[in-house]
C-alpha positions in Angstrom: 131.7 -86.0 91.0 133.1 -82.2 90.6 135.1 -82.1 93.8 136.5 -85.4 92.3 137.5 -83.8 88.9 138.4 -80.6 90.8 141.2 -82.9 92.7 142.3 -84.9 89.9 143.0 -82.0 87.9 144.9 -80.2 90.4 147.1 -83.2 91.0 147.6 -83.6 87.3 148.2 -80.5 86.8 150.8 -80.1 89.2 152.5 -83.2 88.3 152.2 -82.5 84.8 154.0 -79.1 84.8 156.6 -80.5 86.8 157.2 -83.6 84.6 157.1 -81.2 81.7 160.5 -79.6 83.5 161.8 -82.5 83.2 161.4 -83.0 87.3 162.2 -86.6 88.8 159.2 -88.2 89.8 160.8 -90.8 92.0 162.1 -87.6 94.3 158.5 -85.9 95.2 157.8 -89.5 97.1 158.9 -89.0 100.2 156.9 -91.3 103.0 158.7 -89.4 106.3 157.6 -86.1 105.0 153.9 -87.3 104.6 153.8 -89.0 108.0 155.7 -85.8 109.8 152.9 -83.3 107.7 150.0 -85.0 107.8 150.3 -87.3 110.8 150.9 -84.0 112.7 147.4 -82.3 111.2 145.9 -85.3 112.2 146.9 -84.8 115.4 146.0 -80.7 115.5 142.4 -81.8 114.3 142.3 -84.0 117.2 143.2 -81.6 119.6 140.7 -78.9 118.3 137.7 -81.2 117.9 135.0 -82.9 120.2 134.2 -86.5 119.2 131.0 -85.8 117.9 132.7 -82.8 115.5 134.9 -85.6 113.9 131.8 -87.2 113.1 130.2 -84.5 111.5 133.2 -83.4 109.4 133.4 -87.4 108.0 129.6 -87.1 107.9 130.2 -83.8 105.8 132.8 -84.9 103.3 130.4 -88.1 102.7 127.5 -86.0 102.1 130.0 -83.5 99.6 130.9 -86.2 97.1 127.1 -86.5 96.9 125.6 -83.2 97.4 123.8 -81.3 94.9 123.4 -77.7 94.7 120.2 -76.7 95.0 118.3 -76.1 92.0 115.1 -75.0 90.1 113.5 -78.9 91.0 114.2 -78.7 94.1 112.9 -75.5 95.1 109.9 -76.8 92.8 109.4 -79.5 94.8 109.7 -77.6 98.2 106.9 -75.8 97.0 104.8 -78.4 95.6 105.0 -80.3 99.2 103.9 -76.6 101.0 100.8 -76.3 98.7 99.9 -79.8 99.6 99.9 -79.4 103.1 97.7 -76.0 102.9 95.9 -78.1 100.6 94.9 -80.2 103.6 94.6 -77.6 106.1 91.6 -76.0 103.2 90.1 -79.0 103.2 90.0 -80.9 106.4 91.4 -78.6 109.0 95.3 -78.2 111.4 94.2 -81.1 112.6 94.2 -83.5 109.9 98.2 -82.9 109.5 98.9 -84.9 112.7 97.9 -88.3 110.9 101.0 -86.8 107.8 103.4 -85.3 110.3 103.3 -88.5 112.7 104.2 -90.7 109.5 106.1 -88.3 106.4 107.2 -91.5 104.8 103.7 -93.0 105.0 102.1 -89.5 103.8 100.5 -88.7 100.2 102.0 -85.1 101.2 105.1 -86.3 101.5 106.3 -89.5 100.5 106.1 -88.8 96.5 108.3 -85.9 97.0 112.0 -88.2 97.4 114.0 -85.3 97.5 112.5 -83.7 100.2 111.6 -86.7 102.2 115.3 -87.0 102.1 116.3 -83.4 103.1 116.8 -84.6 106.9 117.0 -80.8 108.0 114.0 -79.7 105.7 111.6 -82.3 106.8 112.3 -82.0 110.8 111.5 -78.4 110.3 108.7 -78.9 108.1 107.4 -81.1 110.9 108.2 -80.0 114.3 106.9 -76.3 113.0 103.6 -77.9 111.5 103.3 -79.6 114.9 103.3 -76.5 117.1 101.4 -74.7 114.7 98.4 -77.0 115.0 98.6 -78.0 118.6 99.2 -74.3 119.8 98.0 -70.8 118.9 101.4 -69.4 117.9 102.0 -66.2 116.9 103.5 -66.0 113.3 106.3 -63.4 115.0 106.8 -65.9 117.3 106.7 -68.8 115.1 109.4 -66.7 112.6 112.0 -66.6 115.7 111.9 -70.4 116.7 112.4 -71.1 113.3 114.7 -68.7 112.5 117.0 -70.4 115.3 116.7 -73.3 114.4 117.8 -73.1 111.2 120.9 -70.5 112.5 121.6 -73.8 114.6 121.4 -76.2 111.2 123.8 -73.8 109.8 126.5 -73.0 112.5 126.3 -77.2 113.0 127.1 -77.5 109.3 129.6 -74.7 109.5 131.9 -75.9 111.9 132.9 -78.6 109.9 134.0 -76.2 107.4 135.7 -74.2 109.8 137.5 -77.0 111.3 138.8 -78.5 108.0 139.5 -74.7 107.3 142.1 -74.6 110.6 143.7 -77.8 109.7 144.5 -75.9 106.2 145.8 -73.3 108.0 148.5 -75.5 109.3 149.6 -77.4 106.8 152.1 -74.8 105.4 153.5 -74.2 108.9 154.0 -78.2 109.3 155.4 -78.1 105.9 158.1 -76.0 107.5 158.4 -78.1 110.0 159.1 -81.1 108.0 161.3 -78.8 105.4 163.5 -78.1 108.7 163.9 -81.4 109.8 165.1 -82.8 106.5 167.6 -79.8 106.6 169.0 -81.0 109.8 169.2 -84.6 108.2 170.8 -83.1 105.6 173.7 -81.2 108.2 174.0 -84.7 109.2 175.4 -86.0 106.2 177.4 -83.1 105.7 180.5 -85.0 104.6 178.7 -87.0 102.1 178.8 -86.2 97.8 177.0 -83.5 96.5 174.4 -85.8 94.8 173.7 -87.1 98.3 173.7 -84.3 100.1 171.0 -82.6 96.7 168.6 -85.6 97.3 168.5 -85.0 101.2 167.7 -80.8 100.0 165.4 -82.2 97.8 163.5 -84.5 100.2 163.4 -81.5 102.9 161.8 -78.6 100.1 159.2 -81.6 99.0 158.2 -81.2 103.0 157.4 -77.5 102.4 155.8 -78.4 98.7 153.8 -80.9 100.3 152.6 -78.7 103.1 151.4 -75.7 100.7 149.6 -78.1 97.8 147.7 -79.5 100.9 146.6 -76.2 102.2 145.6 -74.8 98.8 144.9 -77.9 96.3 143.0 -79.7 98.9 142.0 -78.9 102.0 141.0 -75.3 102.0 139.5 -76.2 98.8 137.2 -78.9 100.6 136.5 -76.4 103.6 135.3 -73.9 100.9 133.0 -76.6 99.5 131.6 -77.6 102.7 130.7 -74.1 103.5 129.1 -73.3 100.4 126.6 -76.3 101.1 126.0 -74.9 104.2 124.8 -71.4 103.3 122.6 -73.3 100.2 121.0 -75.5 103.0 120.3 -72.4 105.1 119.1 -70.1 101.7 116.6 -73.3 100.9 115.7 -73.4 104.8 114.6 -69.4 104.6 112.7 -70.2 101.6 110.4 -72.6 103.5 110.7 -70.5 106.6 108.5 -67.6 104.8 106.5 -69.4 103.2 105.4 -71.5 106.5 105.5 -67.7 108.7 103.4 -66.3 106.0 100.7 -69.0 105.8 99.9 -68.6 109.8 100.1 -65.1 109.8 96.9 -65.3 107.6 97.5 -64.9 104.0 96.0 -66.7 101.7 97.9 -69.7 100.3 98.5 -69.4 97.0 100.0 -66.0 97.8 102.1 -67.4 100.5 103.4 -70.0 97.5 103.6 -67.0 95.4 105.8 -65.3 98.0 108.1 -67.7 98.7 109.0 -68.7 95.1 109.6 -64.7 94.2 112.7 -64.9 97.1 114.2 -67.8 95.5 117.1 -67.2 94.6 117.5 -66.3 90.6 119.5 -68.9 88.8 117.2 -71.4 91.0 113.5 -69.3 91.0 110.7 -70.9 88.5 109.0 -68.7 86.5 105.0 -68.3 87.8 103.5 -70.2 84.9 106.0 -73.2 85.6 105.1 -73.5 89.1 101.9 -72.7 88.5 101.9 -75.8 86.0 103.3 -77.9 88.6 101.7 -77.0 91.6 98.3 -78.0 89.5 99.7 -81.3 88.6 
């Protein structure tokens, strides 16, 4: 809902300052100059991404009208699913987690913790690092660099959706320019015509060049921003369970691994130790 607001109030905003100049409405509605500026971006993100990088940027904006920064719960919850799996390991062994990693959805570790068990990235890490943890005798050095690249991989994946959106922002002045230029030449055209002619033809072109620049900054790099911000929360909440998984096999107790990790949440997001505490119990 806030990149929603965050776009309605920039158009309003814009079209409310230039209505209160008494600007003509009627004039910034030019269809040519959206189809020259935008149908040509289309066709520069095209050229600069692979089919399967279109699908994650229209996977990524999907995901950003939804996403949720990470937050005290959540990091509450990462911690509450950690403990509950160590729990198991006290109790019945590395071997037990086979039947709960085989099955998350069907676990008690897992499946009362929604938010996680819908954290794709955060549960096939959770997962796939348990599994080699109990069916090998991994190093926790060795264990810290697989994971370590796999969440750099989650990232740069994540990333490059930001980065492409942040290229076709890039452009969109310069195809503003282009569009500005073209309507000037229309404009040359109709040389001969009345002044009030030949000022809506000037007008149309500088919309091109208006167009272009509220695209770039209002909207699309804006957007780009966004989606890279989610990307470096994903990877910050990926860290967090990184430690606290490297700490546990390199043979530290785990409440102190628990401990550990929530002391390197971040600060707006980190629960105090009685509140986790508190939870972790219930």
């Amino acid at each position: 809902m806030g990149v929603i607001a965050g776009l309605v109030i920039v158009v309003a905003s814009v079209i409310g300052g230039y209505l209160m100049g008494h600007g003509a409405l009627a004039i910034l509605w030019q269809p040519a100059e959206l189809v020259i500026i935008f149908g040509a971006a289309l066709g520069v993100f095209i050229i600069t991404s692979s089919g399967e990088m279109m699908k994650g940027v229209i996977h990524s904006l999907k995901a950003m009208l939804s996403a949720k920064q990470y937050g005290e719960k959540e990091y509450i919850e990462l911690l509450q699913v950690l403990n509950a799996m160590f729990a198991v390991v006290r109790k019945q062994g590395l071997v037990a987690l086979e039947a709960h990693l085989d099955k998350p959805a069907k676990s008690p570790v897992f499946a009362k913790y929604k938010t996680f068990l819908a954290n794709e990235h955060a549960l096939l890490l959770t997962t796939d690092s348990f599994r080699m943890i109990v069916s090998s005798k991994m190093e926790a050095h060795q264990l810290d660099a697989l994971m370590e690249a796999e969440i750099d991989g989650y990232h740069e994946e994540m990333m490059s959706s930001a980065n492409n959106l942040s290229n076709i922002g890039d452009s969109l002045p310069g195809l503003g320019i282009v569009a500005a230029v073209l309507g000037i030449v229309i404009t040359m055209q109709s040389i001969n015509e009345p002044p009030e002619v030949l000022g809506h033809h000037i007008g149309a072109a500088l919309v091109g060049t208006f167009l272009g620049i509220l695209g770039a900054y209002g909207f699309v790099g804006p957007i780009s921003k966004k989606l890279g911000w989610m990307a470096d929360q994903e990877k910050e909440y990926l860290n967090i369970l990184r430690y606290i998984t490297v700490a546990f096999v390199g043979g530290l107790q785990p409440q102190i691994c628990i401990e550990f990790g929530r002391m390197l949440i971040p600060e707006p997001a980190r629960p105090t130790f009685l509140k986790a505490e508190k939870f972790l119990k219930n």
